[in-house]
LUMLOVO-454574 format. One line per field, with one value per residue (C-alpha): residue number from 0; residue in one letter; x, y, z. Coordinates in steps of 0.25 Angstrom, whole numbers, padded with zeros to 4 digits. Layout:
BEGIN
pos	(NUM,...)
code	(a,...)
X	(X,...)
Y	(Y,...)
Z	(Z,...)
END
This chain:
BEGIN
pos	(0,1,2,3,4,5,6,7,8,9,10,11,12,13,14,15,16,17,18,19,20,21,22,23,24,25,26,27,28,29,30,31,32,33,34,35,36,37,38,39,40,41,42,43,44,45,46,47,48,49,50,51,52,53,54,55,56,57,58,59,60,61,62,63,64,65,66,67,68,69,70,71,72,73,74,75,76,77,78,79,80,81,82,83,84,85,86,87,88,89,90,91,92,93,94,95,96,97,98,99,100,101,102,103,104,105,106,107,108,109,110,111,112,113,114,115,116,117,118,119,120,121,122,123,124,125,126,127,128,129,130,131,132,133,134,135,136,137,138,139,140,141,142,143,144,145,146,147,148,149,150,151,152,153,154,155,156,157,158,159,160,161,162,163,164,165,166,167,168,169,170,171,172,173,174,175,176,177,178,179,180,181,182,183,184,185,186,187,188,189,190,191,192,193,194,195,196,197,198,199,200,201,202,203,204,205,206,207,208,209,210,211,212,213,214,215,216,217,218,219,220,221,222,223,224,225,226,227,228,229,230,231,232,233,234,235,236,237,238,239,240,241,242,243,244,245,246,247,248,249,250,251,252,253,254,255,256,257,258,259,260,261,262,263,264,265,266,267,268,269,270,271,272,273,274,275,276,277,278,279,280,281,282,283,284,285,286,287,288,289,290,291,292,293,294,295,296,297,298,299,300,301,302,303,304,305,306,307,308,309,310,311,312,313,314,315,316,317,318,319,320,321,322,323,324,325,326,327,328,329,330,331,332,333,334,335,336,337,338,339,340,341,342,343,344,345,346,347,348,349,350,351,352,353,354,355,356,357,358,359,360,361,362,363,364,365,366,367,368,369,370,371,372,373,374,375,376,377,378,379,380,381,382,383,384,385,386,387)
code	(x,x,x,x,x,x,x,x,x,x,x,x,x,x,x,x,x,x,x,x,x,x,x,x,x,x,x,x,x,x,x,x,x,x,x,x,x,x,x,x,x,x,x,x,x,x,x,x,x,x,x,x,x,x,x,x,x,x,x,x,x,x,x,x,x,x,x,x,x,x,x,x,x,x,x,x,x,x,x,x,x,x,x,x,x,x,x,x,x,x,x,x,x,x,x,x,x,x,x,x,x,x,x,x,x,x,x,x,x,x,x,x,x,x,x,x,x,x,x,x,x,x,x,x,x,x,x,x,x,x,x,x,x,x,x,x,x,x,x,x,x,x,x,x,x,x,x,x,x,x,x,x,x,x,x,x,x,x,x,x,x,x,x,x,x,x,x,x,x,x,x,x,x,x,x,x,x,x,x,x,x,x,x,x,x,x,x,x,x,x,x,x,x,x,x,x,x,x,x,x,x,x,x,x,x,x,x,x,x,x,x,x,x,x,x,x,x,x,x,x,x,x,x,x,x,x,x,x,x,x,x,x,x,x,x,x,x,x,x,x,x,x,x,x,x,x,x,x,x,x,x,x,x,x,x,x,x,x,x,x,x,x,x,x,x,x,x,x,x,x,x,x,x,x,x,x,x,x,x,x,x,x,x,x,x,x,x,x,x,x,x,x,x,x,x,x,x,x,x,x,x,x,x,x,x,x,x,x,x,x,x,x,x,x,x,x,x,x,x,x,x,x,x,x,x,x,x,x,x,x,x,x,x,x,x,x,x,x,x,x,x,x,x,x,x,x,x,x,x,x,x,x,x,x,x,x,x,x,x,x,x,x,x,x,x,x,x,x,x,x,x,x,x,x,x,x,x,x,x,x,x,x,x,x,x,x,x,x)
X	(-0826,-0822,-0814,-0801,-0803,-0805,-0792,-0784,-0791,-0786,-0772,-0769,-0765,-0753,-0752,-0763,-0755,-0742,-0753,-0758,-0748,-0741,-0755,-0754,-0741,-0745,-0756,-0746,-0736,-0746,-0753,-0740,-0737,-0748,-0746,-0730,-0728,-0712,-0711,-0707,-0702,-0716,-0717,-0709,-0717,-0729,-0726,-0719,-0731,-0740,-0732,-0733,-0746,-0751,-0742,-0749,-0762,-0759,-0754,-0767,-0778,-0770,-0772,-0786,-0787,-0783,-0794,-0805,-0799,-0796,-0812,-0814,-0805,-0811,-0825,-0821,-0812,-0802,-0789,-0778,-0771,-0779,-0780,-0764,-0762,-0774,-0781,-0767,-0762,-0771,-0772,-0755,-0753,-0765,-0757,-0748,-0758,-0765,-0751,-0749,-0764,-0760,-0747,-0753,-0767,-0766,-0750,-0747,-0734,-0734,-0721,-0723,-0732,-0723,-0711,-0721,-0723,-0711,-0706,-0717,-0713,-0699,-0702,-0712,-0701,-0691,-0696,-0708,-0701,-0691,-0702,-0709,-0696,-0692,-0705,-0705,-0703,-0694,-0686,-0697,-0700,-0704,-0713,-0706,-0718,-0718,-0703,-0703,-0717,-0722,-0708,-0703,-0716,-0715,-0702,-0708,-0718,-0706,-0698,-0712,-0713,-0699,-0701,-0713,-0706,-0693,-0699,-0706,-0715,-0723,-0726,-0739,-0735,-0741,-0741,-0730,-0725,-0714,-0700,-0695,-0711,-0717,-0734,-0741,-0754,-0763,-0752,-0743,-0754,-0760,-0748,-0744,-0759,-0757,-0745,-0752,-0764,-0753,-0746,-0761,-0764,-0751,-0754,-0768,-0761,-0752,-0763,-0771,-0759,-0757,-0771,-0768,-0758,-0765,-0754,-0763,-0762,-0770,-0764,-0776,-0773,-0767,-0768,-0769,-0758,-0763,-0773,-0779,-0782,-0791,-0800,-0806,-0818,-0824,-0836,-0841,-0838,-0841,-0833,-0823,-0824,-0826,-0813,-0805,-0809,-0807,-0792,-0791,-0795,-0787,-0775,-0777,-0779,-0767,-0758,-0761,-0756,-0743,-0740,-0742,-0735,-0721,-0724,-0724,-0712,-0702,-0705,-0700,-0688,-0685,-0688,-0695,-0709,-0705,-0693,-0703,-0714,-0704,-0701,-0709,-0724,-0720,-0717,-0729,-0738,-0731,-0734,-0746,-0738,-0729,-0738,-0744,-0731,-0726,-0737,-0736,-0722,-0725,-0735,-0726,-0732,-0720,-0725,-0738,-0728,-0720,-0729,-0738,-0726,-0724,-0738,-0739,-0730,-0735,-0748,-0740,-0733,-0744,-0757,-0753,-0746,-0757,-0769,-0765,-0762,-0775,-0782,-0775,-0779,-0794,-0793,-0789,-0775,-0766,-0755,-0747,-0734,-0721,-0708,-0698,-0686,-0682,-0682,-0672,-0684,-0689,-0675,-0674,-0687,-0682,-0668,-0675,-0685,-0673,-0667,-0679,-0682,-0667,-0671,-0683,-0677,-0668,-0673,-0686,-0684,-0683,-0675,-0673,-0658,-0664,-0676,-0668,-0658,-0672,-0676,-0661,-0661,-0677,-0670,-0657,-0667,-0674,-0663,-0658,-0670,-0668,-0657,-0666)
Y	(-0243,-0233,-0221,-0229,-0240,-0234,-0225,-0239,-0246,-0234,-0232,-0248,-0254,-0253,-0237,-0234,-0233,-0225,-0214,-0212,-0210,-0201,-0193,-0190,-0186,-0177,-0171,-0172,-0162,-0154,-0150,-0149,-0138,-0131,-0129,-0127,-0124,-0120,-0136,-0135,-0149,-0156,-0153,-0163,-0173,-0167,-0168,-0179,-0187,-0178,-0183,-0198,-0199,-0192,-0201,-0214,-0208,-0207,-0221,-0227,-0218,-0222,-0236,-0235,-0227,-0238,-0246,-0237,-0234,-0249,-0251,-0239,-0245,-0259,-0254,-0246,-0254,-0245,-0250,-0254,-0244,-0232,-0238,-0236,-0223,-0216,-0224,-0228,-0216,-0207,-0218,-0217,-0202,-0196,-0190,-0182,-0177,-0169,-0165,-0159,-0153,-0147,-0142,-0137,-0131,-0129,-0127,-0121,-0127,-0134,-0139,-0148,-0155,-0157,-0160,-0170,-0177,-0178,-0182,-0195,-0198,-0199,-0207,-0215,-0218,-0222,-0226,-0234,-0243,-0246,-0247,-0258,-0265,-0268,-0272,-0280,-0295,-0295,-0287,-0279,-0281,-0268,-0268,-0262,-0255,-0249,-0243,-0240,-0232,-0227,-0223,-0216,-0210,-0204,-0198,-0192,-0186,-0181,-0174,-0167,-0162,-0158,-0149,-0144,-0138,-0135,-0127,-0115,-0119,-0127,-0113,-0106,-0089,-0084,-0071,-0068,-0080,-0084,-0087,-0102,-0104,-0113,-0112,-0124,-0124,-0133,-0135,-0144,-0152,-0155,-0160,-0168,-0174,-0179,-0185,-0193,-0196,-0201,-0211,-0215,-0216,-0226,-0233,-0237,-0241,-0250,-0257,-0260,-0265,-0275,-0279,-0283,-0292,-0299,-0294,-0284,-0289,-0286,-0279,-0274,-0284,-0272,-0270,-0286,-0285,-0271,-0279,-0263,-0261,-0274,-0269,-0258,-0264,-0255,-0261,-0248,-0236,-0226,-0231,-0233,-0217,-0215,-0220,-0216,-0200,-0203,-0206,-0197,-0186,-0194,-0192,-0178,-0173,-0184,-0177,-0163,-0166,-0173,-0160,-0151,-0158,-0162,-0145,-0142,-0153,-0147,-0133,-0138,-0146,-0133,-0142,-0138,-0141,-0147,-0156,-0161,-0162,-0171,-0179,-0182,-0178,-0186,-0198,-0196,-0196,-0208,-0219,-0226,-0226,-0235,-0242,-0246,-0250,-0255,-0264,-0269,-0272,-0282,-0290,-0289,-0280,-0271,-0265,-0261,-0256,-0248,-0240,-0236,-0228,-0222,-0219,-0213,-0203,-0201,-0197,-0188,-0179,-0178,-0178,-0174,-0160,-0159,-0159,-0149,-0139,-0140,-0139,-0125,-0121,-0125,-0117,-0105,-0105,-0104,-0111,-0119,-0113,-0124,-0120,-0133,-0129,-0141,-0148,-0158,-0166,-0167,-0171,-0182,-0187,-0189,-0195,-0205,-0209,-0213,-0220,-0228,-0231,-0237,-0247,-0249,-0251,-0261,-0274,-0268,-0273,-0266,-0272,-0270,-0265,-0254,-0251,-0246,-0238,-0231,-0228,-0223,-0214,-0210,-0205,-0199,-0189,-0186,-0183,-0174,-0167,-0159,-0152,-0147)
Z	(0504,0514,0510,0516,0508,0496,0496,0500,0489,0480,0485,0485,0500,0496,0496,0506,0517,0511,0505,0519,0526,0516,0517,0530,0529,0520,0529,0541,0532,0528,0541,0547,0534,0538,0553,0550,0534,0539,0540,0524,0525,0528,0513,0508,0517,0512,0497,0495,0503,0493,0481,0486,0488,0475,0468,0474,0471,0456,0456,0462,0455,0440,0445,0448,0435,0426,0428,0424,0411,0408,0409,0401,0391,0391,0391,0377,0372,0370,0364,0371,0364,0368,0382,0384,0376,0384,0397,0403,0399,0407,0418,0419,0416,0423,0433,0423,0416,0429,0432,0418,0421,0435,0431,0419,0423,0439,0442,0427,0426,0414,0418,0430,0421,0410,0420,0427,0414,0409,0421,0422,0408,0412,0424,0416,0405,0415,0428,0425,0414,0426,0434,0425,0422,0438,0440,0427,0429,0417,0408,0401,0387,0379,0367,0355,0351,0365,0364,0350,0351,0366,0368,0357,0355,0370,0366,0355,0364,0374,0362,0358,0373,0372,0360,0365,0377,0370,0357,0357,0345,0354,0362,0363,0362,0374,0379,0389,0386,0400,0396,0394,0393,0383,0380,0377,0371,0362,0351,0361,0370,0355,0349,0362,0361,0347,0351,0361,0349,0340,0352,0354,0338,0339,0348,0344,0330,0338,0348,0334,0327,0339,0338,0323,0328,0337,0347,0358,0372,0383,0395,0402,0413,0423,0436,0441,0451,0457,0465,0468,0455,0454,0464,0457,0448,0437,0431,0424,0415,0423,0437,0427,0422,0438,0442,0431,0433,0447,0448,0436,0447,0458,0450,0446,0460,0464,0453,0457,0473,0465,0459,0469,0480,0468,0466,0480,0485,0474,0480,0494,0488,0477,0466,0452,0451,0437,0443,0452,0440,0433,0446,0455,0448,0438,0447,0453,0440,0435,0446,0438,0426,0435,0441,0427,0421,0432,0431,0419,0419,0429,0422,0412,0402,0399,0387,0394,0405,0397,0386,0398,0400,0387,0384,0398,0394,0381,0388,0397,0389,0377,0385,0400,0395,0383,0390,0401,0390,0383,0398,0401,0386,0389,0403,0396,0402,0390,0385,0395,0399,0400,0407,0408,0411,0413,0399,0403,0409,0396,0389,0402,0398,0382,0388,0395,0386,0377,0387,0390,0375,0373,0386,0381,0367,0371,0368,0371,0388,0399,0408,0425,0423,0412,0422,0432,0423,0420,0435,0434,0424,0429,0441,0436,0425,0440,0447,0437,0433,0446,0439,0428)
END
């Protein structure tokens, strides 16, 4: 298989085309930059282009993820429990983790990972259960379990990460400490892990209480309709390892071009790098956990459809700002620094998490008129979060 072939077996026939032709426009501004940079406005061609095509990237290197971890799952026997809290986890929120990592460790601005996060957990909790229930052949029926457990647990989470950035206590002292500045250090990447041991701890103790009742169903029957995915065979261990550190290195390298170029375009448009965290990085990030539910929905699996968005963000906010703390610890840079002005974004994110609980809640359906009161209120928070 040539090199052609290979990238449009990767990218889907479907996307070939579109990521061409939007890389060479990105080459044609760039050139064009270099010969003339007082053509400011090629930028917006540029970056946009850049954004697009790092957004399709993530998307097709979760898809082609997926399947290496499910082999590594059934080959262990993993339960189905730990499959969701921590293979499709990592295989959905990779992307936000090597944000957190680059805003963290290579920009140090702690914020724009944060704000990126909070803002793929807003756009998961809004968008991709509207998303899933337009594409939904019927009304979608929400397990009770699902509301009453994934989403207030996730809310849980989001009040700790409000108190965290809101109280002093959770401070590291530093010397010279900057005004409006909090230090995070092992303390709070310790207590966001336990919280994501606990959510897995329940639930484990759920999946083994379904077994007792005779009442676990098999849903590992994704992908059937992406004809793409069907393609990819793994009959071993170690292409399975293979291909999973691949498109976790795909991703990585795919994230950091998002950031840079969401960075870059806010400097051209004079918009803060955290405002374009919230927005645009995380739409960015937060395409396989669409296309996942999205999925889902459609073969009728709503609850699988829905808690992948609620663990998803579980996993965000607990591991994807955990681990990035610990990293700078281990490298000997200190306790990471946290300006967020703009803690509304994090007061949105509670609001709308409500909201989506009370539809949710409500005879535990999510219907097409609800769905779109979601997209809605998704682009209201958006359009006022550049008021911050």
């Amino acid at each position: 298989m040539n090199p052609i072939s290979k990238l449009k077996f990767f990218l889907g026939p479907g996307m070939f085309q579109h990521t061409i032709n939007l890389s060479i426009l990105a080459i044609i501004c760039w050139v064009a930059l270099i010969q003339f940079p007082e053509w400011e406005f090629l930028g917006y061609p540029l970056w946009i282009s850049l954004i697009l095509v790092s957004t399709v990237v993530i998307w097709r290197a979760g898809d082609f993820f997926s399947p290496g971890a499910e082999y590594i799952q059934k080959q262990h026997k993993l339960p189905e429990s730990v499959k969701a809290a921590v293979i499709d986890a990592i295989a959905s929120s990779f992307p936000e983790f090597c944000v957190a990592v680059i805003a963290v460790i290579i920009l140090g601005r702690a914020e724009v990972g944060i704000s990126s996060i909070v803002g793929s957990a807003l756009y998961n909790v809004l968008v991709i259960p509207a998303a899933a229930g337009l594409m939904a052949p019927t009304a979608m029926t929400i397990n009770k379990e699902v509301v009453w457990r994934d989403n207030l647990y996730y809310l849980g989470v989001v009040v700790f990460l409000l108190v965290a950035l809101a109280l002093p206590f959770f401070s590291v002292p530093v010397e010279n400490p900057e005004p409006n500045t909090q230090y995070w250090g092992m303390m709070v990447a310790l207590l966001f892990i336990a919280l994501y041991v606990i959510y897995v701890f329940l639930l484990h103790h759920s999946y083994k209480a379904s077994l007792k009742n005779n009442q676990d169903s098999d849903v590992q029957e994704s992908e059937e309709e992406d004809g793409e995915e069907e393609e990819l065979e793994i009959s071993s261990e170690p292409q399975a390892w293979g291909w999973i550190i691949g498109m976790m290195l795909l991703m990585g390298g795919a994230s950091h071009v998002l950031v840079e170029a969401a960075i870059h375009l806010g400097d051209l448009a004079g918009i803060d790098a955290v405002i374009m965290g919230f927005v645009v990085i995380a739409a960015g990030t937060s395409v396989p956990d669409t296309v996942l539910s999205v999925i889902s929905a459609k073969k009728g699996q709503y609850d699988a459809a829905i808690s992948n968005v609620f663990g998803s963000n579980i996993f965000d906010i607990c591991i994807c700002l955990s681990f990035p703390i610990l990293i700078a610890l281990a490298m000997g840079g200190g306790p990471t620094p946290i300006v967020l002005p703009q803690i509304e974004l994090i007061g949105s994110l509670i609001a709308a998490t409500l909201v989506a609980f009370y539809f949710f809640r409500s005879g535990y359906e999510l219907s097409k008129p609800e769905s779109i009161i979601l997209l809605g209120i998704y682009f209201l928070i958006v359009i006022l979060s550049f008021t911050f």
